[in-house]
N, C-alpha and C positions, 0 to 999 in steps of 0.2 A: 515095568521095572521090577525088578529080583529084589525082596525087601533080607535076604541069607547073608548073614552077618558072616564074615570072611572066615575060613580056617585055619588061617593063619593067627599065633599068637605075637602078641606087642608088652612092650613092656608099659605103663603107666604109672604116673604117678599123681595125685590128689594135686589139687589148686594150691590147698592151705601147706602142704608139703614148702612150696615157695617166699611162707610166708615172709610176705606181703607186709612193709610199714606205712607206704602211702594210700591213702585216699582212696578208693577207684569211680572214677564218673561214669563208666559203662562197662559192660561186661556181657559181651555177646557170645550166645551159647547156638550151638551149630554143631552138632554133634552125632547126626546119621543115628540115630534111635535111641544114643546111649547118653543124651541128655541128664536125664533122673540121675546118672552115677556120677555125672561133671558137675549138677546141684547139691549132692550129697560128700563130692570131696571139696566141696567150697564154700562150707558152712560158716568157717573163720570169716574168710575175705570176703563173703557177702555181708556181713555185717558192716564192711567198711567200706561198700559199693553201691552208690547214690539209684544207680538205674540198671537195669539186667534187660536186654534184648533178648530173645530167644524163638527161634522156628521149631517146631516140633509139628510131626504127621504122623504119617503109615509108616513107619521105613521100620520098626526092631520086629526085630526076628521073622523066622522063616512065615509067617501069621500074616506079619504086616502092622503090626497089632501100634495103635495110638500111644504117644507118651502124654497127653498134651492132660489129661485129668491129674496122673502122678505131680508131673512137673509144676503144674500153676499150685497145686496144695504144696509141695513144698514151699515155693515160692512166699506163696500166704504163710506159711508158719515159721516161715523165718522173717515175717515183718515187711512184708511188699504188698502192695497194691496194685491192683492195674488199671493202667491208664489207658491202654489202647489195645485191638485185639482183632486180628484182620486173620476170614475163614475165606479158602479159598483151593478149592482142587482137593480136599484131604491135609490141606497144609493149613496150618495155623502161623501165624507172627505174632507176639504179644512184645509191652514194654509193660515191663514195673518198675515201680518206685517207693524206695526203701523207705517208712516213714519209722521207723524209730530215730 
């Protein structure tokens, strides 16, 4: 599989952009390589989000290149731990859980 991130431009907007007043119990991230920037536009509402699912592999950029080191460090520095953490093909699956 072709890890070439589309040419096409999209418009996006950050998680916390929505802010969020309830709670969140999960928050699964599935994001085709661009992980890292869905962790970093949801710095708010991971504060208020019990558990964070997330796949992360080979898939950004034309490389193939892994997100899975970036992504758990933010993770941890925004106060998660992890609880479980399944390697399999190039593919990772993790759960954290937000202990502040």
């Amino acid at each position: 599989p072709s890890c070439r991130q589309p040419e096409s431009r999209i418009q996006v907007k950050p998680l916390d952009s929505f802010n969020f007043t309830q709670r969140v119990f999960l928050f699964k991230i599935e994001a085709e390589g661009f992980e890292k920037e869905v962790i970093e536009g949801a710095q708010k509402t991971l504060k208020n989000t019990k558990y964070v699912a997330i796949d992360c592999g080979k898939e950004r950029g034309i490389d193939c290149d892994h997100t899975v080191t970036q992504c758990f460090n933010l993770l941890f520095n925004s106060g998660f731990t992890l609880l479980w953490v399944d390697f399999h093909l190039n593919e990772f699956r993790a759960i954290f859980k937000n202990i502040k």
